[in-house]
C-alpha positions as a printed NumPy array, in Angstrom:
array([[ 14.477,   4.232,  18.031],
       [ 13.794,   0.947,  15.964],
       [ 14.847,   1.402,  12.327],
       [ 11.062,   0.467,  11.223],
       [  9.163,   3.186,  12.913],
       [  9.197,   7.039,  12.019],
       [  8.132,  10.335,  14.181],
       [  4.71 ,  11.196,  13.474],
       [  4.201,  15.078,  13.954],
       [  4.306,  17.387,  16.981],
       [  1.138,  16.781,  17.983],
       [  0.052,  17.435,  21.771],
       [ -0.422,  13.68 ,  22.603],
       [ -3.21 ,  12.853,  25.013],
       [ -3.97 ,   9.281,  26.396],
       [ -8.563,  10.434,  26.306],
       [-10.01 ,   7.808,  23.899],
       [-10.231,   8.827,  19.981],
       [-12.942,   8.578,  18.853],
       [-12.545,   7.519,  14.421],
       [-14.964,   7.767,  11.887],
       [-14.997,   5.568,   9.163],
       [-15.252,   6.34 ,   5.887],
       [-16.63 ,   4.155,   2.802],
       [-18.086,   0.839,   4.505],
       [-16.852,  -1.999,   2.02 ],
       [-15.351,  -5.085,   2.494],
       [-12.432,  -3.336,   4.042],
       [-14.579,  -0.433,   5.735],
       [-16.604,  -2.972,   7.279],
       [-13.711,  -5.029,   8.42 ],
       [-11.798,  -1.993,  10.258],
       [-15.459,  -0.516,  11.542],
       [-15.647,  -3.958,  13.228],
       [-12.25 ,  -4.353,  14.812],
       [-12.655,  -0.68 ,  16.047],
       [-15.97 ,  -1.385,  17.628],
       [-15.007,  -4.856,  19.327],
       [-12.784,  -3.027,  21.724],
       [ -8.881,  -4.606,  19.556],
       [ -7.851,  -0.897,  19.449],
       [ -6.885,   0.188,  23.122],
       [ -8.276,   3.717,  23.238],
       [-10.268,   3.976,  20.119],
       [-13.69 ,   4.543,  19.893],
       [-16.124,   3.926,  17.18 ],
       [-17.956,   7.27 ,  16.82 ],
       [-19.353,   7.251,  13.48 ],
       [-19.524,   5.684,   9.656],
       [-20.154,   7.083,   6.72 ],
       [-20.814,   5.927,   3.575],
       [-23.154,   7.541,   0.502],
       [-25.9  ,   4.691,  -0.221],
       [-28.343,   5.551,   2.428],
       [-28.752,   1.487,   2.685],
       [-25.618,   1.593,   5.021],
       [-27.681,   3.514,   7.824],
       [-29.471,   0.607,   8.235],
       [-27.06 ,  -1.715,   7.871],
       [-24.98 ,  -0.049,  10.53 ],
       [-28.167,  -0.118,  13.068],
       [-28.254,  -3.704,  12.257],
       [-24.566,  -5.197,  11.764],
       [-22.887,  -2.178,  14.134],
       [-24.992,  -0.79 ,  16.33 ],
       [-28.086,   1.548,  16.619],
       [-25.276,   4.038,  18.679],
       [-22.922,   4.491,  15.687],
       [-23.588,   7.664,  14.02 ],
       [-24.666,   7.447,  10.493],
       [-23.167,  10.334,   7.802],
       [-23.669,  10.235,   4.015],
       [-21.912,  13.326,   3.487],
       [-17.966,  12.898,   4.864],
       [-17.47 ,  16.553,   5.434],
       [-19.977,  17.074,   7.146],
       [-18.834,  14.397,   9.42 ],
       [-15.829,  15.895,   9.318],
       [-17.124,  19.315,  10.495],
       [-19.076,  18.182,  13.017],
       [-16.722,  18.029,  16.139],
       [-17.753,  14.58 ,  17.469],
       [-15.183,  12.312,  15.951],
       [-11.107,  12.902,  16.136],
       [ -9.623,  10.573,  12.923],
       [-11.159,   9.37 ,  10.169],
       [-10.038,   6.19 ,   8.765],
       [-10.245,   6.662,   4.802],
       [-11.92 ,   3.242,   2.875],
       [-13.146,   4.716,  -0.116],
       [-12.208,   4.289,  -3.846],
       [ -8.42 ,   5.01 ,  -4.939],
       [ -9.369,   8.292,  -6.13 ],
       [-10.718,  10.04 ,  -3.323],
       [ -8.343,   9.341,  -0.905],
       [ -6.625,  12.196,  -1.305],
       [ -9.327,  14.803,  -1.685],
       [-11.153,  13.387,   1.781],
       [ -7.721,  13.125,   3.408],
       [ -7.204,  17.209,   2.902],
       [-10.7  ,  18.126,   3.964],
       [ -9.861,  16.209,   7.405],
       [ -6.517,  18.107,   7.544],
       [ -8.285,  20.938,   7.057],
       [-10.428,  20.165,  10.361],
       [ -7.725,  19.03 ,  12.297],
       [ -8.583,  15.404,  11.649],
       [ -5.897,  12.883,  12.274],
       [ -6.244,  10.097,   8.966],
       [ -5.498,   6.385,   7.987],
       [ -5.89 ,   6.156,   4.527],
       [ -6.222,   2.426,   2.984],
       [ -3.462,   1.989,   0.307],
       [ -2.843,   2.9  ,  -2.119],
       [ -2.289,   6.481,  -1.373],
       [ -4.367,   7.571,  -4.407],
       [ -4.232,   6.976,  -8.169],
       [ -1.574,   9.511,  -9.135],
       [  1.239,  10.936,  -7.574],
       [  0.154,  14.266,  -8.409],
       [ -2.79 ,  13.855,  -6.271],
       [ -0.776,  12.   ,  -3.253],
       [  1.991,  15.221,  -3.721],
       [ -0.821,  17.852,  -2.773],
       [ -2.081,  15.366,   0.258],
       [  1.172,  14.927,   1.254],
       [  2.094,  18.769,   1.52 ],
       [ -1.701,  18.952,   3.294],
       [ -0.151,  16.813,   6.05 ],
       [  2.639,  18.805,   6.381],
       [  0.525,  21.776,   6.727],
       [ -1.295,  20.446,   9.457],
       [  1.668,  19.502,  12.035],
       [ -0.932,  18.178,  14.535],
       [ -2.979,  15.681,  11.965],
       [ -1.186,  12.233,  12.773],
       [ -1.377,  10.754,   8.899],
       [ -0.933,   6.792,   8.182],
       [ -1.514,   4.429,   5.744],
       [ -2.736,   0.949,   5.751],
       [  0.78 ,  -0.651,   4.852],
       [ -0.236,  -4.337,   6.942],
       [  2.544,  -5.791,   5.431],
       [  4.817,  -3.982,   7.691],
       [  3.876,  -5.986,  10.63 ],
       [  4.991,  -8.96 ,   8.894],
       [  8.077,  -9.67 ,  11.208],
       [  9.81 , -11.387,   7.801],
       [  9.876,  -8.684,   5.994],
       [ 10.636,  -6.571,   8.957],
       [ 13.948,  -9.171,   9.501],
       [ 14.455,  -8.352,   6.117],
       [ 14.618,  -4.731,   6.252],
       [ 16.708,  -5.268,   9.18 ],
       [ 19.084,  -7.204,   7.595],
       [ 19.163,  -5.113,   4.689],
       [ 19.83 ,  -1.754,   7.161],
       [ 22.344,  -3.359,   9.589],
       [ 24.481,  -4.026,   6.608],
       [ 24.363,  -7.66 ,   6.999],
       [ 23.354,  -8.32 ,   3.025],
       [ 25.947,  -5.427,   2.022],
       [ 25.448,  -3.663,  -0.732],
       [ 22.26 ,  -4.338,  -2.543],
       [ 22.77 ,  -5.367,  -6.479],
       [ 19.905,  -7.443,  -6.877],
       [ 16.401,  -7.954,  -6.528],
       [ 13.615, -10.678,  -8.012],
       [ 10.057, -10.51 ,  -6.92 ],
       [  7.589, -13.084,  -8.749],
       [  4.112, -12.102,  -7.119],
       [  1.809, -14.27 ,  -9.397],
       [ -0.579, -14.78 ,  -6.234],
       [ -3.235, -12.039,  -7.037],
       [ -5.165, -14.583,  -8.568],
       [ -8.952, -13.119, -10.   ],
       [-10.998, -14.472, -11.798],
       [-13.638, -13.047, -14.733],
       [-16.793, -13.252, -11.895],
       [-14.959, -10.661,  -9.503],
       [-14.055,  -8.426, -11.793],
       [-17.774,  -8.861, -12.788],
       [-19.096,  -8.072,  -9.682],
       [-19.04 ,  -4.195, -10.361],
       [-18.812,  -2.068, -12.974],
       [-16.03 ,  -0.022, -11.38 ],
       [-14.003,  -2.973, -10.912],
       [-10.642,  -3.119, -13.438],
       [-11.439,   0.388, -14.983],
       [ -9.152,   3.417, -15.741],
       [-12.385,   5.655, -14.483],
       [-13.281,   3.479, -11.614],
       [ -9.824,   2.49 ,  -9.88 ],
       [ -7.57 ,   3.906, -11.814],
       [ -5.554,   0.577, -12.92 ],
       [ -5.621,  -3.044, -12.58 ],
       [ -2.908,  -5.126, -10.648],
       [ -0.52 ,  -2.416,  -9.837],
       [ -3.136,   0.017,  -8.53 ],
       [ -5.286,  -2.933,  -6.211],
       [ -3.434,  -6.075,  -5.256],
       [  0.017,  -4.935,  -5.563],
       [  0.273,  -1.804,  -3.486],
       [  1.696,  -3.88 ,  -0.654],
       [  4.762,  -5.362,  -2.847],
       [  5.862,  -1.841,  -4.231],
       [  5.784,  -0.744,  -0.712],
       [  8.24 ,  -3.538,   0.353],
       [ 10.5  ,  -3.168,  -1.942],
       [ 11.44 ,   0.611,  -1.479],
       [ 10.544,  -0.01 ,   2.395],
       [ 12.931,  -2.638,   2.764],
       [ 15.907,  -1.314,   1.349],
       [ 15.721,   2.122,   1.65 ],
       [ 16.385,   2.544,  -2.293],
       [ 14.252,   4.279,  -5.43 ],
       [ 15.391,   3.539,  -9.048],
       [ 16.864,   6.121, -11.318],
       [ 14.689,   4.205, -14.175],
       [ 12.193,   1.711, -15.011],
       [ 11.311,  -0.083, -17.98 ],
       [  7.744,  -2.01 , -18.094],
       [  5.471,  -4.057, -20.024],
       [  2.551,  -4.147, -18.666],
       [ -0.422,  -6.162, -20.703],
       [ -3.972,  -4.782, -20.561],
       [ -6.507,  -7.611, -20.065],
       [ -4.342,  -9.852, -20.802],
       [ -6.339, -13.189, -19.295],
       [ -9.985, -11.041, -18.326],
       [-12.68 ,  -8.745, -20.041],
       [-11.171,  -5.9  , -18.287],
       [ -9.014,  -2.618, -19.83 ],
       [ -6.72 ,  -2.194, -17.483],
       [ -3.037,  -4.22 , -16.833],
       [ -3.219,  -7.668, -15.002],
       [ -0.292,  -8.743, -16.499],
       [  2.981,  -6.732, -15.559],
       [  6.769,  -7.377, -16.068],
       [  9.101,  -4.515, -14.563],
       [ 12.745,  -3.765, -14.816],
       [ 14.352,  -1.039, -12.894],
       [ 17.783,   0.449, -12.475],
       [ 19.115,   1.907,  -9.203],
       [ 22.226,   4.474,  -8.538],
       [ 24.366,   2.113,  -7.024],
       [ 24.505,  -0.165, -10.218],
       [ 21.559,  -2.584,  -8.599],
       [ 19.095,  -4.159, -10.871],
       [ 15.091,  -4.854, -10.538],
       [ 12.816,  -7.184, -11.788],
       [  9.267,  -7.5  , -10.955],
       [  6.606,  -9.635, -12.346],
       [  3.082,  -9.907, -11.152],
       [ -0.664, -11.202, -12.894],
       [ -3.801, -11.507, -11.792],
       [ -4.272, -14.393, -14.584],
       [ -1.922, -17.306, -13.475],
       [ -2.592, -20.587, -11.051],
       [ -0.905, -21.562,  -9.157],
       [  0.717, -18.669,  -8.37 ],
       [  4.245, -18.082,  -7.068],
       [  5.562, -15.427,  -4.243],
       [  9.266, -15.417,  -4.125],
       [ 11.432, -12.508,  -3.043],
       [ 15.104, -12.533,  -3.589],
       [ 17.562, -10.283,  -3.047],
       [ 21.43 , -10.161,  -3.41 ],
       [ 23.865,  -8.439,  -1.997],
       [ 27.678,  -8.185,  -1.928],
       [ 27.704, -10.097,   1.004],
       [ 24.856, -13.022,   0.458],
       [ 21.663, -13.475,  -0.635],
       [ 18.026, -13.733,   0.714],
       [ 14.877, -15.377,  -0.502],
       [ 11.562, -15.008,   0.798],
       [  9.359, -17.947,  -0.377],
       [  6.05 , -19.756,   1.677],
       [  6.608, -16.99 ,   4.937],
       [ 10.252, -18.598,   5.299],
       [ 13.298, -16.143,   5.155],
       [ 16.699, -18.27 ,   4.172],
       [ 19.588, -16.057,   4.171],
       [ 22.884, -17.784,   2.474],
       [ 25.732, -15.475,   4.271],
       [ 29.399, -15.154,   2.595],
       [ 31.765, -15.259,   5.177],
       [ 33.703, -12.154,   3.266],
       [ 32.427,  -9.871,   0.952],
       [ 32.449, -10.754,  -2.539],
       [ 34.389,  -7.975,  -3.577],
       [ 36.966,  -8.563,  -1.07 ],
       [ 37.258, -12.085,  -2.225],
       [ 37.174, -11.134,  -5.925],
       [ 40.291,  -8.823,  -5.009],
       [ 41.966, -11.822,  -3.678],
       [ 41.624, -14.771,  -5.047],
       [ 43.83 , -15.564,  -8.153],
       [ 42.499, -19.389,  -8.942],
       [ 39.966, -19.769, -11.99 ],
       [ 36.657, -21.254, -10.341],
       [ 36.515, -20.667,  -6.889],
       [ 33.944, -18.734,  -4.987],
       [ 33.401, -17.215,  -1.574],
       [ 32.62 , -19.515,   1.29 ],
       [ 28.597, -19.626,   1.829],
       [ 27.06 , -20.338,   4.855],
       [ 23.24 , -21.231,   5.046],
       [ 22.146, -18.783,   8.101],
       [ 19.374, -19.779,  10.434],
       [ 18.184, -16.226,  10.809],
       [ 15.294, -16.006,  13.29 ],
       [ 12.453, -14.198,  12.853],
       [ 10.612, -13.461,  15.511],
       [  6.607, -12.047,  16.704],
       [  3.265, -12.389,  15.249],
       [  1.793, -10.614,  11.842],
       [ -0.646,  -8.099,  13.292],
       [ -1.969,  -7.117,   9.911],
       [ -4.555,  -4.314,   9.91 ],
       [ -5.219,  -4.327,  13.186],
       [ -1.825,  -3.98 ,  14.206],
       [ -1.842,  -0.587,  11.813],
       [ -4.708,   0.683,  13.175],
       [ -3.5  ,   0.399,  17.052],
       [  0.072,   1.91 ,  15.612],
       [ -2.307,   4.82 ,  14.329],
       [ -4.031,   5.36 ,  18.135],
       [ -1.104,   5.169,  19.965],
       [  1.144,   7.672,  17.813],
       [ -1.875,  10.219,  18.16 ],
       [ -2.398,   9.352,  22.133],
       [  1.297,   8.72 ,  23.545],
       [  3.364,   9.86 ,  20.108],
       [  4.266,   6.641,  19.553],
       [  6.507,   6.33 ,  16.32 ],
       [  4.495,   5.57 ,  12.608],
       [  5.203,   2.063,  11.391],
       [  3.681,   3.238,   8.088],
       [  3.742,   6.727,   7.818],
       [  1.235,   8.169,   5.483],
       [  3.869,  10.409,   3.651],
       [  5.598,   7.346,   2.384],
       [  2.722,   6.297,   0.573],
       [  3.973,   8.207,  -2.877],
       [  6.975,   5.782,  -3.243],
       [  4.81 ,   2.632,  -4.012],
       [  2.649,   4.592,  -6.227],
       [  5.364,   6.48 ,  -7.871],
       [  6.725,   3.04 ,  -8.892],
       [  3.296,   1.84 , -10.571],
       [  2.735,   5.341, -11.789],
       [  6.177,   4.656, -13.567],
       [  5.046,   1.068, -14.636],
       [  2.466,   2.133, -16.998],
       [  3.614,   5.22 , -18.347],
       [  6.39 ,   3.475, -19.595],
       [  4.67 ,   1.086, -20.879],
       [  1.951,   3.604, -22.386],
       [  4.752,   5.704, -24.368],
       [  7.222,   2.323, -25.169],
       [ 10.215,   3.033, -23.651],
       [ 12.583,   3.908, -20.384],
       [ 10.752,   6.309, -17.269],
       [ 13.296,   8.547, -15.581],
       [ 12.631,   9.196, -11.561],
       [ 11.566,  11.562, -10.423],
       [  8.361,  10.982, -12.36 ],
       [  6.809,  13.54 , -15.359],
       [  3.601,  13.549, -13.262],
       [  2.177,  15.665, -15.986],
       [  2.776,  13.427, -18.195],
       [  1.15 ,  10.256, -16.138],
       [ -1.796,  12.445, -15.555],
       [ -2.574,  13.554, -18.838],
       [ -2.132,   9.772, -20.326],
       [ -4.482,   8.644, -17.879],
       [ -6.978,  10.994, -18.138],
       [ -7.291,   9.929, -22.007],
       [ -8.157,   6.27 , -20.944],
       [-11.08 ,   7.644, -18.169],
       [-12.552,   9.315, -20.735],
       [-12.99 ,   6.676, -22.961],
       [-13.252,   3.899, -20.324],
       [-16.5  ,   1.568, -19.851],
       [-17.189,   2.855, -16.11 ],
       [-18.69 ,   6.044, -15.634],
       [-18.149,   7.964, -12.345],
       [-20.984,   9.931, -10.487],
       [-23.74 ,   6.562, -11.655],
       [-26.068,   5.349,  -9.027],
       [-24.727,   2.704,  -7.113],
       [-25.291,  -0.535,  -9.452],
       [-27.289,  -3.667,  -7.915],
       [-24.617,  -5.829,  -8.527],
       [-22.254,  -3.774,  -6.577],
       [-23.849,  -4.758,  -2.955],
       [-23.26 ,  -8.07 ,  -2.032],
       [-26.519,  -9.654,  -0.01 ],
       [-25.283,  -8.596,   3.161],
       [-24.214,  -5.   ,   1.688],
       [-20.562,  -5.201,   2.764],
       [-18.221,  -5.264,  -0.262],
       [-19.039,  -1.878,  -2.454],
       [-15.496,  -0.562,  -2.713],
       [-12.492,  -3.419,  -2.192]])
């Protein structure tokens, strides 16, 4: 079995069509209701959306079709026996809660990252999965069909880069600027998402990293900067330093404020170094290990011998779609998880860590005080700007009612 793909359950795998239900039609509801429905997912159907402004059941009519089955209340979607999966697109926060309702009906689920808000909440869905042995449970982790940061990982697990000690990422990318965070009132609020930067654009990153090398810190030590460069209360700037068992050293940095903005990835390891910059992987190999040299040489400024590796990296970024097919074939054939939805807690735990750290001034020990991260958030909803349970504000549907929620 390829090192990048995981067993999904025991389910009693059946090649009949699924039929998948779609939850939350936003930007990214939309999008996935649209690939379903054009026939890119061999053996999925598009039974049914849901979503709870009652302007979506005509919009599906219109932009779907008039076939697609129109819910505004997800359980009782859920309950009604006529779809198999649900694909989960709604805010951060109730990820979780619809993902154990659909366990509870024998629902396979795709959740869109992140996993939820807190890790508290992604612990309980996580043990709701396990309870339900049959549910086939993913998350929308594209980056995981990026074949350079699936070289990577296979670079890192074959031993190739040795012994991590290293790692750099500068994700300065996530460019935003005031007018989208303007766009709704939920957008960049402790009551509405849950977190800035860490909690919306950078899910993907924090997946990598743990995904890549197999590795979760002992500690982390952040300062993250709450609107920083926007109008907004939650972080969008963020430097991160972690510590690992093995002696290996973290640094992340990522804003929502800079331009231009930089992606570069670099990790070293006792036997080389890699770096990740504009798609391109460039591996610089040492013909021995540095260690082994260091034991050897006696001279003052030499250095191991360094060869410039023309690694190739091979296939075609399938992105969401590629997740989404992953999903149908591991609950018709029991094809292995690419992104399993289990391992959506190690991201999160990670940016859970971020902030609190940065919330009481000082080191975070892993495993996380999820007590503690709860109760520190939940003083910052209650005071924030954004008020849950409001109608749906005008500003948050776009003219052609397709962005509410990402």
């Amino acid at each position: 079995m390829s090192p990048d793909l995981a067993v999904t359950s025991s389910t009693p795998f059946s090649p009949a069509i699924v039929r998948v239900g779609v939850i939350g039609i936003g930007n990214m509801g939309s999008t996935h209701a649209r690939t379903i429905l054009s026939g890119a997912i061999p053996g999925a159907e598009l039974a049914a959306v849901c979503d709870i402004r009652e302007s979506m059941r005509q919009w599906t009519a219109e932009q779907l079709s008039p076939n697609i089955a129109f819910w505004s209340d997800s359980e009782q979607m859920m309950q009604s026996g006529t779809i198999d999966a649900v694909l989960l697109a709604t805010p951060h926060d109730d990820h979780a809660r619809q993902a154990m309702i659909a366990f509870q009906h024998g629902l396979h689920v795709l959740v869109e990252k992140p996993a939820g808000v807190s890790t508290a909440q992604v612990r309980q869905m996580n043990d709701a999965a396990a309870a339900a042995p049959n549910s086939v449970f993913a998350i929308m982790y594209n980056q995981r069909t990026n074949p350079v940061y699936r070289k990577l990982r296979e670079l890192i697990q074959s031993g190739e880069l040795g012994e991590i000690r290293r790692m750099n990422w500068i994700i300065t990318t996530w460019y935003r600027p005031q007018s989208y965070y303007d766009s709704g009132g939920w957008r960049a609020t402790w009551a509405g998402e849950g977190g800035g930067v860490l909690i919306n654009q950078c899910p993907h990153q924090l997946d990598l990293l743990q995904w890549t090398t197999g590795m979760m810190p002992e500690r982390i030590r952040a300062f993250c900067r709450f609107g920083r460069y926007r109008d907004i209360e939650v972080e969008d700037d963020v430097t991160a330093y972690a510590e690992y068992a093995n002696g290996a050293s973290a640094v992340f940095i990522t804003t929502t404020g800079e331009a231009p903005g930089t992606n570069r990835l670099e990790m070293t390891g006792d036997r080389g170094k890699i770096v990740i910059e504009n798609d391109q992987l460039t591996f610089w190999r040492l013909r021995e290990s540095e260690p082994e040299f260091n034991s050897r040489y006696t001279g003052k400024f030499g250095s191991p011998e360094c060869w410039q590796c023309d690694i190739p990296v091979e296939g075609e970024e399938t992105g969401h779609p590629g997740i989404i097919r992953n999903w149908i074939d591991a609950i018709r054939y029991g094809t292995p998880l690419l992104s399993p939805g289990a391992e959506g807690i190690h991201g999160l735990t990670l940016s859970n860590a971020m902030l609190l750290s940065t919330w009481t001034d000082g080191w975070v020990e892993l495993p996380l005080n999820e007590q503690q991260f709860t109760d520190e958030l939940e003083q910052r909803r209650q005071n924030s700007v954004y008020k849950p349970g409001s109608t749906v504000e005008p500003e948050d549907v776009p003219a052609d009612l397709s962005g509410t929620f990402k």
